[in-house]
N, C-alpha and C positions, 0 to 999 in steps of 0.2 A: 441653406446655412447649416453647419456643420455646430449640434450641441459640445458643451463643453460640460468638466465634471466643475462644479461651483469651487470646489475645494482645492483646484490644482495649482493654485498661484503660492499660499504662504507653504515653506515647508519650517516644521518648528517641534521641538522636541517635549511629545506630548505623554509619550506611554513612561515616564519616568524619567532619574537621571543617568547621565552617565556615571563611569566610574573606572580612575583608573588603576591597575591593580601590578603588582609584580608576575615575573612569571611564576606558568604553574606549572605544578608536575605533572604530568599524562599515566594511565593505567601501566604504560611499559617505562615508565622512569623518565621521558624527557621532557625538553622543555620546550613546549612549541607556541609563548607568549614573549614576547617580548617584555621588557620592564615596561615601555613606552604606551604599548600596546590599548586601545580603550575598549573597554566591554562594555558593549551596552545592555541593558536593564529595561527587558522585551515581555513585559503581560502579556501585549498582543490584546489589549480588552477595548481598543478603538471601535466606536457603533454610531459613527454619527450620519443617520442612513446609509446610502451606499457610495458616501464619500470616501476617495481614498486615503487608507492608515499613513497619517504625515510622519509617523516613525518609519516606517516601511521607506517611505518616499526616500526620509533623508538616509536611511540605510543606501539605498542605492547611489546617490550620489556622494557619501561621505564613504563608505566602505561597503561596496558590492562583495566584498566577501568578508562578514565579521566575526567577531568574537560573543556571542550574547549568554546572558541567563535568563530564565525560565523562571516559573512561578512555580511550578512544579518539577522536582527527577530532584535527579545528583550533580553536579558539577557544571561545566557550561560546552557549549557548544561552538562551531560555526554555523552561521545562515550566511548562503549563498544568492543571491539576488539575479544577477545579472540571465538572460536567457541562453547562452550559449554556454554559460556553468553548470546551469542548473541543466542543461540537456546534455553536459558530459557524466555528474554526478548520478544522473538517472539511468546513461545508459552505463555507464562504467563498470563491468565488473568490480574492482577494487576496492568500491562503495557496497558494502551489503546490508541488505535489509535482514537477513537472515539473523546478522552478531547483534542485533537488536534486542530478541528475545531473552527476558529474565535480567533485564538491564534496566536499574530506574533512570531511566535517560529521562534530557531533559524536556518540557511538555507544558501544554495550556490545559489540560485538563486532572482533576486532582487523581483519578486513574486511569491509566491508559486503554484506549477503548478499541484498541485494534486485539484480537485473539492470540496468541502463541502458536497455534495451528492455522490460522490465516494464510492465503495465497499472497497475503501482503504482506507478510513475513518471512517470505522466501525467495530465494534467488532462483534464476536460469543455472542449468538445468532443471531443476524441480520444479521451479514455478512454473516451469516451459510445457510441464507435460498435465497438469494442472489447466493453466490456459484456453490448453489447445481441447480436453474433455470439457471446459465449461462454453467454451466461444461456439459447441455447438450450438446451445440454446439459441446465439444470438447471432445467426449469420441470418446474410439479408434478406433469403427469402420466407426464415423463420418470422423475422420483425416485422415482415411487409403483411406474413398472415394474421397478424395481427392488429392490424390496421381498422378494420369493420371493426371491429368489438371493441377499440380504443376510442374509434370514430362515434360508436355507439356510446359509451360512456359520457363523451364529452357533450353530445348535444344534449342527454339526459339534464347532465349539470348544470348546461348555461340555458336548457327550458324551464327548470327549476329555477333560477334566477330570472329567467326573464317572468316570468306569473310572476315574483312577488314583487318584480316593479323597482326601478329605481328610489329611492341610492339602494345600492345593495355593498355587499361584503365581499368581495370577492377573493378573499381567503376561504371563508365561510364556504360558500357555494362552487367553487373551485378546485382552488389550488391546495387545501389542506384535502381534496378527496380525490384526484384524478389518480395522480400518482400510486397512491396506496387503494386505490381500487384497481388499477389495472395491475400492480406487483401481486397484489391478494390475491387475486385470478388467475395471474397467470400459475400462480404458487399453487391455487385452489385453497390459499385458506380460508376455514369459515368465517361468517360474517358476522358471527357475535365475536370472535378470538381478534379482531384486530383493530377494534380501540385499544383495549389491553396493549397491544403488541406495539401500538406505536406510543402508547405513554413509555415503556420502558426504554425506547431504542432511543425518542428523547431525553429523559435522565443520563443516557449515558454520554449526552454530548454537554451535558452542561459544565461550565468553566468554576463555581465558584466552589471554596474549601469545603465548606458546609456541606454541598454533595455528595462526596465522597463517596460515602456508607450505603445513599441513595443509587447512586451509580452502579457501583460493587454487585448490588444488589438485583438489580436490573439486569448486567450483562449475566448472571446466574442463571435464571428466573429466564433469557430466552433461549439459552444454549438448552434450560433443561427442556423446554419447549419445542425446539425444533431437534431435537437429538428422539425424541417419542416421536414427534412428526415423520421425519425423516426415514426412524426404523420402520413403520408403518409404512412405509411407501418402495420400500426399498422390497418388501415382502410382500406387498399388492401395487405393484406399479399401476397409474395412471395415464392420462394423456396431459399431466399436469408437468411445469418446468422441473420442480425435485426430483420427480420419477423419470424425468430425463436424462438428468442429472445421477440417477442411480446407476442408470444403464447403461449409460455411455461408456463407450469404450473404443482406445485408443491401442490398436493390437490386444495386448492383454492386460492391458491395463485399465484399472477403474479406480474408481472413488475411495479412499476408504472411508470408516467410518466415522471419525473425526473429520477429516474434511468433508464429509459431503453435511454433518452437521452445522459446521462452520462458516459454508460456503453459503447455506440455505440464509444465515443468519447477516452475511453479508450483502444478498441479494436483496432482502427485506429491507436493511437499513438503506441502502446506499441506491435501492430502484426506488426510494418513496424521498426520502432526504431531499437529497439534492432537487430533483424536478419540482418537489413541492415547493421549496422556498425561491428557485431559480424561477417558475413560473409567474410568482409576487413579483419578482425583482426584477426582470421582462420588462412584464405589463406596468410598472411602476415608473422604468424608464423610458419606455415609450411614452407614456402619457406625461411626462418632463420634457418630452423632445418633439414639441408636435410637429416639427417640420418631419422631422427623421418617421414619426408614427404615420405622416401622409404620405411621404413618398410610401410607405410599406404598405399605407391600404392601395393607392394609386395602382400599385405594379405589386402585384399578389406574386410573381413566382420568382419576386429578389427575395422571398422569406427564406430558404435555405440559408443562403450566404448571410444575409444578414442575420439567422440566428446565430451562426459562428463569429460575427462581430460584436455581438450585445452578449454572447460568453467569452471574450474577449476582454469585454472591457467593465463590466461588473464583479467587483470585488464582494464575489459571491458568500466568501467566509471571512474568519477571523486570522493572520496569522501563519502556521504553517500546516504539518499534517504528522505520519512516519519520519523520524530520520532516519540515519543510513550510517554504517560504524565504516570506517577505513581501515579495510583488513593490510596496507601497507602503507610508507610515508606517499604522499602524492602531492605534486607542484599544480597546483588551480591558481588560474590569473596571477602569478606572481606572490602566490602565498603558500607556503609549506602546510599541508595540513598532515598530522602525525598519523602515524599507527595506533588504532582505537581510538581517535577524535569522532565525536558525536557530528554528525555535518545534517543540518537543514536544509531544505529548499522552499521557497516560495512561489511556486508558481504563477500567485495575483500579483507578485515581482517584473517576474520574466514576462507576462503579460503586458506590461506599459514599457518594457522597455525599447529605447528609441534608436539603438544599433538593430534592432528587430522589423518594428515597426513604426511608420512615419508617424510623425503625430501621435503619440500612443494616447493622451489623453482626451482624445477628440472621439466621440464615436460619428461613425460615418459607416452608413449601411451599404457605399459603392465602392468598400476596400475591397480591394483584391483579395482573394480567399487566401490564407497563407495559417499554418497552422499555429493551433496555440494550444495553449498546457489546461486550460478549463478542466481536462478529462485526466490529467496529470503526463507521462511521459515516459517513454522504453518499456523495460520492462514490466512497468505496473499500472499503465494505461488504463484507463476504465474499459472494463469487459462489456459492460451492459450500456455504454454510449450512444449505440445506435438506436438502443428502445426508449433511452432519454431524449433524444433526438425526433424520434416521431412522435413523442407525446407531446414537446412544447410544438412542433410543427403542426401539428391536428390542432393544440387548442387555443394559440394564439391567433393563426389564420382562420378557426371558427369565427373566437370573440371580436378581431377587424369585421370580418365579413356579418355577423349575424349584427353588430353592435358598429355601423360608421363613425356616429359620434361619441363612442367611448373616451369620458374625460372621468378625473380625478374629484369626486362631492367633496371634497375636503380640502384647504389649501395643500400643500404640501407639507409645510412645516407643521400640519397636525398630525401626519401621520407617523404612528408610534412605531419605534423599529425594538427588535429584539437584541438586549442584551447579556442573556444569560446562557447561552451558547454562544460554541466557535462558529456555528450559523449565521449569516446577515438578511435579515426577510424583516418584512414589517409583520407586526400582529393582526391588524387589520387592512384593507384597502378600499377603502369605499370609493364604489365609483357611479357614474351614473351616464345615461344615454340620450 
């Protein structure tokens, strides 16, 4: 039996109302709304576990490429839905992530948490050469050396859990530490510096107004951290990733010093983030799916594939990410979008979409591998993919294998999810064996 998501049947207009407006005037004078035109009115603050955002849904089937406002920035945008848009929008030159910077564009968070010196605020060429000095770290037989020591972590965590006995937590004993134990490591940071480090990289993702100053505050506080770090390592290289990162070089080219601080800071957020709360969110839907959860103990080596189907179909986040400015007029799906139009993409969109893939809201661990946007798309791809990738592969196929009967202590509906980031994870997981 193929699980289904609980929430795929009503679609109903939940993240607010619509609204419809005259047209507007764009940064270069034109008019690219029609009168008719509706804009919807997108928080994006949907957390009802990892059901999927019924605005998002009917986004797609009412206008795969809209008109919205933000809870935060200036003016309004497009968000693009559909998967074939969004993988023109991503690779398209014309689309820049670059005319971004120094722009209160519109946004879910009250300040914007990506850097002005980020590789994620750059286009090809530049990003290209950027890329290609950081994707040393992670090429595949760097990631594979790292396997024994990731492999070592994870039985540490789930010995540590098994002694204290079921139910247990498995945030707690897990998933709040694999991640950020093997990024620390591989970084070499010390091991009193990274509570600290990860309370701030959290404040900077949180959604509500009131944050703000907390945030601000936060992203300050680790750039000055790893810009000390970084010079230090740049002047006594290690065998650690920054100091790789120092060195590397591409002909004559290296790092500078802004980005290699920047980059450090990226690598922390974004190798502990995502795998932390995607590892909850996993193991969360597997044990909802126990047919799907037995075939994968049954047949241990469909785990690959089937990790790229359960990042497929887990609406991992909140909403969207970076936009992207239209440095000229461009025709998308039969919609004019202007010159300096703010344009969004959704990837957790382009994901269930059914021009893409069959059945998009069914998870099924025996889909055919076909790619998807989890890691985002063209030019701004996640770099560090592959080392997210063997970490939930070491610690899922641990927890099946050390743990057969791994079920959920709690019904389901007890388990409290997070609302106060663009993140989707529950706070706790109690599970037992």
């Amino acid at each position: 039996m193929i699980g289904r998501a609980r929430g795929d049947t009503p679609v109903v207009q939940a993240n607010g109302p619509l609204h419809r407006c005259g047209a507007a005037a764009h940064d270069d004078g034109s008019l690219g709304v029609e009168p008719s035109e509706t804009v919807f009115t997108c928080p994006f603050d949907f957390a009802d576990g990892l059901e999927f955002d019924p605005l998002l849904r009917q986004l797609m089937t009412e206008a795969p490429i809209a008109r919205i406002r933000m809870s935060y920035g200036q003016g309004e945008a497009w968000l693009v839905t559909r998967f074939e848009d969004v993988r023109v929008v991503t690779s398209d030159r014309r689309f820049s992530r670059a005319a971004v910077a120094g722009r209160d564009f519109p946004r879910m968070t009250p300040a914007p948490i990506v850097q002005d010196e980020s590789i994620n605020l750059l286009d090809p060429p530049e990003s290209s050469r950027l890329r290609r000095l950081v994707s040393q770290a992670f090429t595949a037989p760097k990631v594979d050396a790292m396997r024994p020591a990731t492999q070592r972590i994870v039985d540490e965590l789930i010995d540590g859990m098994a002694e204290q006995g079921p139910p247990a937590d498995l945030v707690k004993h897990l998933s709040s530490q694999l991640p950020l134990t093997t990024i620390c490591e591989v970084l070499e940071i010390p091991d009193a510096d990274r509570p600290e480090l990860r309370a701030r990289a959290v404040a900077m993702m949180n959604v509500g107004a009131t944050t703000r100053e907390a945030a601000v505050r936060a992203k300050a506080e680790l750039r000055a951290y790893f810009a000390d770090l970084t010079a230090r390592r740049r002047a006594e290289p290690g065998d650690d990733l920054i100091s790789s990162l120092a060195t590397a070089r591409d002909g004559d080219e290296v790092l500078g010093t802004d980005e290699l601080t920047v980059m450090a800071m990226v690598l922390l957020m974004t190798g502990h983030d995502t795998s932390t709360y995607q590892l909850s969110n996993i193991t969360y839907t597997l044990l909802t799916h126990p047919e799907q959860r037995e075939k994968l103990r049954a047949t241990p080596e469909l785990l690959p594939r089937a990790l790229e189907e359960l990042l497929r179909y887990i609406p991992f986040r909140k909403g969207v990410g970076i936009p992207r400015i239209a440095t000229e007029d461009v025709e998308l799906g039969g919609v004019t979008i202007r010159k300096n139009d703010t344009v969004h993409v959704s990837y957790l969109a382009a994901n269930r979409d059914p021009a893409r893939f069959e059945h998009p809201d069914e998870l099924d661990l025996d889909r055919p591998t076909a790619p998807h946007m989890t890691f985002g798309w063209g030019a701004h791809h996640c770099i560090g993919a592959p080392l997210a990738l063997m970490e939930l592969e070491l610690a899922i196929g641990t927890l099946l294998r050390r743990f057969p009967g791994l079920a959920l202590a709690v019904p389901a509906s007890e388990v409290r999810w997070n609302d106060e980031s663009i993140w989707r994870y529950p706070y706790e997981l109690p599970v037992t064996w």
